[in-house]
C-alpha positions, 0 to 999 in steps of 0.5 A: 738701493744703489749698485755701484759697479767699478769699472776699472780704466787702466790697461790690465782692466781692458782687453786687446783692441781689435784692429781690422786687418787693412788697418794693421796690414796699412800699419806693418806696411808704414812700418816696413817703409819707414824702416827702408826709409832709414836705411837708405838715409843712412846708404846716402849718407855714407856715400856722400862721405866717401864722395867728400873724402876722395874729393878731398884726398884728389885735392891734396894729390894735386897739390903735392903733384904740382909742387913735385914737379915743381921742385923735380928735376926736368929731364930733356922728356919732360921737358919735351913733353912739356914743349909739344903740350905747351903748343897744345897737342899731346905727346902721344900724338906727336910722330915719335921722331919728332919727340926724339928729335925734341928730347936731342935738341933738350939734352943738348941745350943741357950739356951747352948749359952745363958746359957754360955754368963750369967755365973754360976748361981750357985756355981756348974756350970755344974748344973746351965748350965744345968738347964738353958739350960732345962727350957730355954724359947728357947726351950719351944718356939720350943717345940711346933714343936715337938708335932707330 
């Protein structure tokens, strides 16, 4: 007589395995850490992002920053800021009395410049310069600098 005893092998014949509870606890542990792990890929990568855009948006503030002052109109402050910087200190440390002196002698290198570019005004050209250059509208724009 033969007995044949059919022991299926599929997952509804067998039961639950039993796993120790260092081996699940190891398990939920791995888990847990590769859930953090991806988060903080994720927080990384964001990061790096935000650090490349702004890197970018400085580069391009820059350039239009030197183009601006390239085409902007120089006034006798910026000029003389761009004096005292060109001889390598700060305008912040320069003694106020010298920038002011500076921006005068700018403004009146302005109105001579102007004066020169317009032409005689009068038949005698060194009385027409100079009284152009006096009652130039530069010069009363910086005068006020100069009220100690």
């Amino acid at each position: 007589m033969i007995v044949k005893l059919d022991f299926k092998k599929g997952k509804n014949s067998s039961s639950r395995k039993q796993i120790s509870r260092g081996v699940a606890k190891a398990h939920k542990k791995i888990k847990k850490l590769q859930e953090e792990n991806t988060k903080l890929h994720r927080k990384n990568w964001k990061l790096q992002k935000k650090m490349q855009r702004s890197s970018e948006s400085r580069k391009t503030a820059r350039k239009t920053k030197a183009s601006e002052q390239e085409n902007s109109p120089k006034t006798p402050h910026s000029k003389a800021n761009a004096t005292i910087q060109s001889a390598g200190m700060s305008p912040r440390t320069v003694p106020r009395v010298i920038r002011k002196q500076l921006v005068f002698a700018q403004a009146v290198s302005d109105e001579i410049r102007q004066a020169v570019e317009k032409g005689p005004q009068t038949s005698n050209t060194r009385r027409g310069l100079s009284a152009s250059v006096v009652s130039g509208v530069g010069i009363l724009k910086n005068i006020v600098v100069f009220a100690y």
